[in-house]
DRENPAKOL-420194 format. One record per atom (N, C-alpha, C): residue number from 1; x, y negated, z; atom name; residue in three letters. Coordinates in pm, whole numbers, plus 32768, in hexadecimal, padded with zeros to 4 digits. Each point is the difference from the previous one (the first is absolute). Layout:
// residues N
<NUM, <X, Y, Z>, 'CA', 'ALA'>
...
// end
This chain:
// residues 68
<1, <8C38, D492, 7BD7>, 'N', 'UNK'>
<1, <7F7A, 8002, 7FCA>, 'CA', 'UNK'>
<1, <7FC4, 808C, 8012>, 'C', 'UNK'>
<2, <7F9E, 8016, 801D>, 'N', 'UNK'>
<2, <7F9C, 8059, 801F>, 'CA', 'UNK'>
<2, <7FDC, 802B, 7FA4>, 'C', 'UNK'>
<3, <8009, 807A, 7FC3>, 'N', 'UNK'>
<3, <7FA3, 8029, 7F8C>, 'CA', 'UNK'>
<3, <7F7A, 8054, 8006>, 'C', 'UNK'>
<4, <7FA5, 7FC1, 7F8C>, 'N', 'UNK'>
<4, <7F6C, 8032, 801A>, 'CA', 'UNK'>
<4, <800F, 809B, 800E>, 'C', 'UNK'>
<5, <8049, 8035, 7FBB>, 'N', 'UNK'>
<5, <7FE8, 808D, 8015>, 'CA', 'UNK'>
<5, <8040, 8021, 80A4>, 'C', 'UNK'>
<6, <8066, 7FDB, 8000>, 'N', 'UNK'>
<6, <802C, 8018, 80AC>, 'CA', 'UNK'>
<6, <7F76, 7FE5, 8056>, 'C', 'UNK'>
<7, <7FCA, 7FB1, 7FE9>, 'N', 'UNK'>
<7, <7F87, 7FD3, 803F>, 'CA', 'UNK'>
<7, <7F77, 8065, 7FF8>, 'C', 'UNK'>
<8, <800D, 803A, 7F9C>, 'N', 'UNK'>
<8, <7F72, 803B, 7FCC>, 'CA', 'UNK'>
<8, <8033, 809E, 8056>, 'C', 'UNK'>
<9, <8065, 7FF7, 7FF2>, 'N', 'UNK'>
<9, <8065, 808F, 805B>, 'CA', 'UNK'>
<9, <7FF7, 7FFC, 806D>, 'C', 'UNK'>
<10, <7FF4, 7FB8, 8046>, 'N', 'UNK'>
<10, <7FF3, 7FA8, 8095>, 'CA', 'UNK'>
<10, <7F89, 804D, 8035>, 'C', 'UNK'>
<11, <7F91, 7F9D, 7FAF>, 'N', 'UNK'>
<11, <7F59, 8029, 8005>, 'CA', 'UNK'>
<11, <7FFE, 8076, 7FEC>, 'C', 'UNK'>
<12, <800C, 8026, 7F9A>, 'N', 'UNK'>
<12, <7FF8, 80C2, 8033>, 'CA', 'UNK'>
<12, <8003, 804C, 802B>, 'C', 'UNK'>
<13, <8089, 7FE1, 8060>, 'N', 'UNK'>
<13, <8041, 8042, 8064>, 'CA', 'UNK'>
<13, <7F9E, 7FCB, 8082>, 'C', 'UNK'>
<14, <8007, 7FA5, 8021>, 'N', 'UNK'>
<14, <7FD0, 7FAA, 8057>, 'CA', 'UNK'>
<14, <7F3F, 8078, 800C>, 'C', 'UNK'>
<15, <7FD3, 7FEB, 7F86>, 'N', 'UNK'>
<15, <7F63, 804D, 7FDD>, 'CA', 'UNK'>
<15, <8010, 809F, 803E>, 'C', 'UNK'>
<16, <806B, 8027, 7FAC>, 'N', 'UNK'>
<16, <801A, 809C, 8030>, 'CA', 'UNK'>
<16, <802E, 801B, 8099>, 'C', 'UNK'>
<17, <802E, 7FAB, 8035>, 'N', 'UNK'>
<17, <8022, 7FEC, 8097>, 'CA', 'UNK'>
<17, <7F6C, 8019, 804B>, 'C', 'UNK'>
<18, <7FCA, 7F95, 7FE0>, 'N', 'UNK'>
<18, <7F61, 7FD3, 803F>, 'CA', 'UNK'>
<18, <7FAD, 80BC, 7FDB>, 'C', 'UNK'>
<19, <800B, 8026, 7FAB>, 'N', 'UNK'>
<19, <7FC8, 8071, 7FC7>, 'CA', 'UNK'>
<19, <8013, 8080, 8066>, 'C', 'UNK'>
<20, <809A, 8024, 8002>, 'N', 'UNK'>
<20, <8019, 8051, 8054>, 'CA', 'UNK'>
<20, <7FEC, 8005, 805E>, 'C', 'UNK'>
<21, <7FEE, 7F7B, 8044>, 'N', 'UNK'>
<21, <7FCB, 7FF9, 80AD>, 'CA', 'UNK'>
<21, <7F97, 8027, 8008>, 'C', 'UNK'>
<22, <7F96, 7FBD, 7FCB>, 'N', 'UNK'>
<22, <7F7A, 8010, 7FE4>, 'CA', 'UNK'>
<22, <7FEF, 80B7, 7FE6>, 'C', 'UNK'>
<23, <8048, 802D, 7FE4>, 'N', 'UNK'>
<23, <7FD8, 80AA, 7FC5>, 'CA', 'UNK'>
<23, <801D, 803A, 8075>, 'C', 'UNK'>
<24, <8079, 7FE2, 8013>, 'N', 'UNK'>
<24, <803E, 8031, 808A>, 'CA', 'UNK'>
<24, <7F97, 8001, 808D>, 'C', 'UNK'>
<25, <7F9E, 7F8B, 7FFF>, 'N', 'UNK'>
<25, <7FD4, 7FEE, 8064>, 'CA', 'UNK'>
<25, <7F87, 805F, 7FF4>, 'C', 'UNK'>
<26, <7FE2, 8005, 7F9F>, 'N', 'UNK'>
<26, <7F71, 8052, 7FCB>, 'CA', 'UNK'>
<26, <8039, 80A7, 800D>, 'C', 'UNK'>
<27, <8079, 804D, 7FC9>, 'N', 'UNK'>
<27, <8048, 805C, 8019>, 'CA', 'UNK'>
<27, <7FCA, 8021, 809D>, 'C', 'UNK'>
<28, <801D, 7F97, 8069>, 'N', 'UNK'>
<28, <800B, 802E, 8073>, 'CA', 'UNK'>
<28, <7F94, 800A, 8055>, 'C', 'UNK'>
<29, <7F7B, 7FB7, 7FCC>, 'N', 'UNK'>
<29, <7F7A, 802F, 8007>, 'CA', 'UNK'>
<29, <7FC6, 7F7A, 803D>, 'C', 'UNK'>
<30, <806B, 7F9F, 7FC1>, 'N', 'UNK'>
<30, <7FE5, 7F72, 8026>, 'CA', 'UNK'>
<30, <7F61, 7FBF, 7F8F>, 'C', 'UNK'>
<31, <7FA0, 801B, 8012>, 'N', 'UNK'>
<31, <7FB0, 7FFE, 7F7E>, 'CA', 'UNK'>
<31, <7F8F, 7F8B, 8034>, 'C', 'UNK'>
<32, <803B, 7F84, 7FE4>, 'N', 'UNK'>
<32, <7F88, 7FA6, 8072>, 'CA', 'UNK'>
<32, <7FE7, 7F97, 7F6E>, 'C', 'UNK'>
<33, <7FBD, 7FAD, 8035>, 'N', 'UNK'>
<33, <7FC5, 7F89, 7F60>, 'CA', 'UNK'>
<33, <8089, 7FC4, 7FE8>, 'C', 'UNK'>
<34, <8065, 7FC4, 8055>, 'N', 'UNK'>
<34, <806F, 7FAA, 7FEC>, 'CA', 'UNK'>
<34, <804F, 8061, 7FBD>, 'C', 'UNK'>
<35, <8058, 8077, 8007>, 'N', 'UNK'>
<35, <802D, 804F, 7FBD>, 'CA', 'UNK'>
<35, <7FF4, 802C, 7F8A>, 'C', 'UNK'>
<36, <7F52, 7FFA, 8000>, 'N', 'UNK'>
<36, <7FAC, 802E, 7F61>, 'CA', 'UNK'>
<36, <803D, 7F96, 7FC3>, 'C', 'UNK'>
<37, <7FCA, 7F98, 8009>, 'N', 'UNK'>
<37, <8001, 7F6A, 7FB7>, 'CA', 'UNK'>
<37, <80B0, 7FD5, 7FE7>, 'C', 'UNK'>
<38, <802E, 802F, 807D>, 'N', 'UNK'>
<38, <8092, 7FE4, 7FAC>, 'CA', 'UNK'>
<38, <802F, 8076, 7FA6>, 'C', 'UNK'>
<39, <7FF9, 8039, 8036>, 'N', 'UNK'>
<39, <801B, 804F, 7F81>, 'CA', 'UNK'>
<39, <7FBB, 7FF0, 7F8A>, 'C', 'UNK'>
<40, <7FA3, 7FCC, 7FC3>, 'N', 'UNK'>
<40, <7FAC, 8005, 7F92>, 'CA', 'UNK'>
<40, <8048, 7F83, 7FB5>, 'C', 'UNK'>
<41, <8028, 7F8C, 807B>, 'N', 'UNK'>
<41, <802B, 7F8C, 7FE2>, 'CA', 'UNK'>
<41, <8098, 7FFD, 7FDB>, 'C', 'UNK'>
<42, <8055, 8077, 8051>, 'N', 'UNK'>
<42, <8076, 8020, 7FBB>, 'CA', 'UNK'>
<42, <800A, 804F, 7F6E>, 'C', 'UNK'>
<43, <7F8F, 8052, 8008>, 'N', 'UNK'>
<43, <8022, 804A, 7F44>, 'CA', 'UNK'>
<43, <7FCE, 7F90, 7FB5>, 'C', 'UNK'>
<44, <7F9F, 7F83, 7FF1>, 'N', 'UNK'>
<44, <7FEC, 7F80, 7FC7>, 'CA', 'UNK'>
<44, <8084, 7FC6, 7FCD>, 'C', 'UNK'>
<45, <8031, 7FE5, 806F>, 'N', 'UNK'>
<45, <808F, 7FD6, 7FE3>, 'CA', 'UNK'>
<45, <8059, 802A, 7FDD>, 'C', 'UNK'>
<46, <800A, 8054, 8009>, 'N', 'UNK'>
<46, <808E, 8090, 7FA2>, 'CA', 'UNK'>
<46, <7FC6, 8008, 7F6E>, 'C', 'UNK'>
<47, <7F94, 7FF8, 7FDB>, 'N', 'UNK'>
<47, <7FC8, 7FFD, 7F5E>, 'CA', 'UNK'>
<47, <8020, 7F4A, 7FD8>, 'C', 'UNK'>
<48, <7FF5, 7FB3, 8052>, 'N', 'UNK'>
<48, <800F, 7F8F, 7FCB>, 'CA', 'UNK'>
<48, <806D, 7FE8, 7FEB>, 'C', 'UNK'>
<49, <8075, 800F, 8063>, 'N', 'UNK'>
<49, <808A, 7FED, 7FEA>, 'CA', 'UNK'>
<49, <800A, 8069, 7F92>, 'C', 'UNK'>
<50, <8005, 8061, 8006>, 'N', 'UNK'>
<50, <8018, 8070, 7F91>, 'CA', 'UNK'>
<50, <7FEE, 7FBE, 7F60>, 'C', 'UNK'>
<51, <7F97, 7F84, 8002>, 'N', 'UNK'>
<51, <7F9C, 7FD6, 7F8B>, 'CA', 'UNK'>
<51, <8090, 7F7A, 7FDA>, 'C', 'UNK'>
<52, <7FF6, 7FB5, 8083>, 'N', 'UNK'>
<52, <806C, 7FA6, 800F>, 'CA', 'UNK'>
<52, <8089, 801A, 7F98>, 'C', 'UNK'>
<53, <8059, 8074, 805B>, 'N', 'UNK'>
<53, <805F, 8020, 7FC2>, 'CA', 'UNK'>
<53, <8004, 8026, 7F62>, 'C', 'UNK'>
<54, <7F99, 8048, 7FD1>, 'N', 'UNK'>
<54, <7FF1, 8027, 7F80>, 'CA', 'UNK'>
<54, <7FFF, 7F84, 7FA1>, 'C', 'UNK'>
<55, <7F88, 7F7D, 805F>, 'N', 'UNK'>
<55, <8008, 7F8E, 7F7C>, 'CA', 'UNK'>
<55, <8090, 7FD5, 8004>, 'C', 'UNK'>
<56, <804F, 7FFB, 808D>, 'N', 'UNK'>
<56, <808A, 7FC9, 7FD7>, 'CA', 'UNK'>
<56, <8046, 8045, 7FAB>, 'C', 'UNK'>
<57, <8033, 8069, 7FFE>, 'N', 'UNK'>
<57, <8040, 805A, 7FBC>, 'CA', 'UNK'>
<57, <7FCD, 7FF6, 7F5B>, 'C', 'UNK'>
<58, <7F9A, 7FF9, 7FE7>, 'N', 'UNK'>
<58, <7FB2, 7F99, 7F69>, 'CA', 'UNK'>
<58, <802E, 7F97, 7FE6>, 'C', 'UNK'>
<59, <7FF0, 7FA5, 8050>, 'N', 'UNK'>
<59, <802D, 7FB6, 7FE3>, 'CA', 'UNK'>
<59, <80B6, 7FC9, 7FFB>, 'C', 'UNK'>
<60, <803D, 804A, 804F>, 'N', 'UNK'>
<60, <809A, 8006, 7FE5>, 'CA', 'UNK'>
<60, <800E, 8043, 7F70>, 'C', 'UNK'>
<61, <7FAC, 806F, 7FC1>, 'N', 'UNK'>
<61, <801A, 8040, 7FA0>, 'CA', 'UNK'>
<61, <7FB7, 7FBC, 7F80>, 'C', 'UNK'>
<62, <7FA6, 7FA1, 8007>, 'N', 'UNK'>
<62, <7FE9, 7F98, 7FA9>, 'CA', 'UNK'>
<62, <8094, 7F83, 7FFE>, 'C', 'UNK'>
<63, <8038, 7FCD, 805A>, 'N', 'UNK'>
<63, <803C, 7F92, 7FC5>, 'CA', 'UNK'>
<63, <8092, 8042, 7FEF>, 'C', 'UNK'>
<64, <8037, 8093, 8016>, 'N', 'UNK'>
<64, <8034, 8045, 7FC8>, 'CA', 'UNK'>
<64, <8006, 7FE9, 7F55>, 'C', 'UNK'>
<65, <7F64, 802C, 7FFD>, 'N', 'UNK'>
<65, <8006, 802B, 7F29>, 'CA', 'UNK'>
<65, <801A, 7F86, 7FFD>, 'C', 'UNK'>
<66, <7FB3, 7F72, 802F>, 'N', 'UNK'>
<66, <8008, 7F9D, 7FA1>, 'CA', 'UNK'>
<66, <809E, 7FD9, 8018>, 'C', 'UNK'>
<67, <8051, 800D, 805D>, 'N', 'UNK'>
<67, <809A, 7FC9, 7FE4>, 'CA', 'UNK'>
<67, <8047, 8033, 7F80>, 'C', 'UNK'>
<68, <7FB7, 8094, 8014>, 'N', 'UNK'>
<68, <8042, 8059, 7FAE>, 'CA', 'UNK'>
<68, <800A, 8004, 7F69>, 'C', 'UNK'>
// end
């Protein structure tokens, strides 16, 4: 079984991947509309997964108290 947080870890990584390319390409004076836009479209996604992981981690730490 797959767990949501493995998953939400995934996406992050996966976001921060997309991120670094995108910088990297701009770094090298790669500065065209497709580059802009992904990159704008990769930090989108590194805040969402980032948003992702946090509700999981809530929510593992909600059915935590209530076992508890």
């Amino acid at each position: 079984m797959v767990s949501p947080i493995s998953t939400a870890l995934a996406g992050l990584n996966r976001a921060r991947e997309n991120l670094n390319s995108s910088a990297e390409k701009v770094a090298r004076g790669n500065i065209d509309v497709d580059t802009l836009v992904d990159a704008k479209v990769a930090a989108q996604d590194v805040k969402v997964q980032a948003k992702n992981l946090s509700l999981m981690l809530k929510r593992d730490k909600e059915i935590l108290d209530i076992l508890a």
